[in-house]
N, C-alpha and C positions, 0 to 999 in steps of 0.2 A: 587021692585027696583032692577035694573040689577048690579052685583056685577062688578067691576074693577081686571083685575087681569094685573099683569108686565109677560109679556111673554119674553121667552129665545130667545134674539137677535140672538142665532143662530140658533135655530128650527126654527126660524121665518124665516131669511135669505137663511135656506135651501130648505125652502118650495118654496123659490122664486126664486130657481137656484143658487144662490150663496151661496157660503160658506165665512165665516172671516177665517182668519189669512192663506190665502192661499199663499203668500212668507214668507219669512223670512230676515230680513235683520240684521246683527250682531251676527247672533244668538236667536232673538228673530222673534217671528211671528208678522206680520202685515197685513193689510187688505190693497188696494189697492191702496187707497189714502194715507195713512201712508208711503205707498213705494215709491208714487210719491212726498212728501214733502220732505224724505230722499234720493233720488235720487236728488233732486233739490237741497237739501242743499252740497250735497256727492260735485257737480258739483262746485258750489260754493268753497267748500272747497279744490278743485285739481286744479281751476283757480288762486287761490289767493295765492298755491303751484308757482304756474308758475310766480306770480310778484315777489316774494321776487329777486330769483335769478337776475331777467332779470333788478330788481332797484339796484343793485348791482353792476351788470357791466355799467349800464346807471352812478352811481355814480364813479366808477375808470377811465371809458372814461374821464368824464368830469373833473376831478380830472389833466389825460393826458392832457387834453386838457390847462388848468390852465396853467400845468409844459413847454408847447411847445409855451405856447402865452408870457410866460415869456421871455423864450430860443430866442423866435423871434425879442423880444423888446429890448435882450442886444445884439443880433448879429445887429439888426437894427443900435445901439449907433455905436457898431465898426465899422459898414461900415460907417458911415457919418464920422468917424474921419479919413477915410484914405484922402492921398489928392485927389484932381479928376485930378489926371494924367491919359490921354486916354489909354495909354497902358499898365495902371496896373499891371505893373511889378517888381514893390518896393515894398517889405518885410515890415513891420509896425508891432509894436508890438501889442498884442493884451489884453484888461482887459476884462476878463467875468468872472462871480463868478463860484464858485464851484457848484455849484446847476445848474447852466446851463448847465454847463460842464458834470455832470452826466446825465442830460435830454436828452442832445444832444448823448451820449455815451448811454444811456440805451433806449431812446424808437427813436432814427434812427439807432443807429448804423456805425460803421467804423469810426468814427474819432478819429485824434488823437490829441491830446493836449501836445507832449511832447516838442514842437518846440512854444515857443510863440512869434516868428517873421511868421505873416500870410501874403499872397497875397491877393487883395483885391479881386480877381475872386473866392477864396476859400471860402471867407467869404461870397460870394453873393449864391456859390453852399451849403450853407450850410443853408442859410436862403431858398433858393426854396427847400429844402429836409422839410425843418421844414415845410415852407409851406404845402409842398404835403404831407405831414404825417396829418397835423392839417385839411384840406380839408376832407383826409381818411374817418378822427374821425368823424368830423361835418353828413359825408354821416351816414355812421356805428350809428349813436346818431340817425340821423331821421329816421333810420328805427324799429330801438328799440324804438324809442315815438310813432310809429305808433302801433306797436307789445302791448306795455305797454296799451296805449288807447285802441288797442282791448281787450286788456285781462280785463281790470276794466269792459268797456263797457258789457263785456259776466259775471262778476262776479255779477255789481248789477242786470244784465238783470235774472242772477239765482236766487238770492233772492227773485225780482219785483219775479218768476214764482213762489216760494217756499211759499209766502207768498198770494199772489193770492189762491194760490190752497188752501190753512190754512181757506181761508176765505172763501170760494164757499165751503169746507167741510163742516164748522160751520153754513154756511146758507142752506145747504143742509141737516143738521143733522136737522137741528131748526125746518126746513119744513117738516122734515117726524115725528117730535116729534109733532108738532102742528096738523099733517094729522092725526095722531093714536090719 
């Protein structure tokens, strides 16, 4: 009866050209498919670096965007209150809250609020700046949801490969375990 012996994976490996733990990744040695599932997860992990930040600014845009759809809707109120005299040249007093007044002071800039008798052409240029501020945002928003979508897209596409590769190892391992 012919005797069974466990031969040394790596005598064995070198007799067939290859050698194991030929990289090393962390500090520790690995064999070549080892590399490519820690590459693919490494990948993974420097993609999902890249959403935090980018869901961050997507969230303070849209935040802006809250603070300028407000600022719009009370400049909106004040212009319907002035009268519609054509030549727009009476002074009207004007209510907008404090929270507007910061919106329109902090994310347009230049106005001033110290005079609260307004022109109704002020009030109008004041609501096109809010406008074209809020337009800005909306562009600036879809190009970061595109940017966001590629980044997931390439995060689970590194997994879908990291996981793939785990499994074509394990069926490759099976198969050469089954062939000896």
């Amino acid at each position: 009866m012919a005797t069974i012996e466990r031969q040394d994976p790596v005598a064995l490996s070198q007799n067939w050209g290859v050698t194991f733990s030929d990289y090393k990744a962390d500090g520790k040695a690995v064999d070549f498919q080892d590399l490519m599932i820690y590459i693919s997860a490494n990948r993974a992990t420097t993609v999902e670096g890249e959403v935090a930040p980018l869901t961050t600014r997507i969230r303070n845009r849209n935040a802006a965007l809250e603070r300028l759809g407000t600022a719009l809707a009370d400049l909106t109120k004040v212009q319907a209150d002035f009268a519609s005299d054509a030549a727009g040249n009476k002074r009207s007093s004007i209510e907008i809250s404090q929270t507007t007044k910061d919106t329109l002071s902090n994310d347009i800039g230049g106005l001033n609020f110290s005079d609260r008798k307004m022109l109704k052409r002020e009030v109008e240029e004041w609501i096109q700046k809010c406008k074209s501020k809020i337009d800005g945002l909306n562009n600036q928003s879809q190009t970061d949801m595109s940017r966001l979508q590629s980044l997931v897209d390439r995060r689970d596409e590194s997994f879908s490969t990291a996981s793939n590769l785990m499994t074509a190892i394990s069926d490759t391992r099976g198969n050469l375990i089954r062939n000896l």
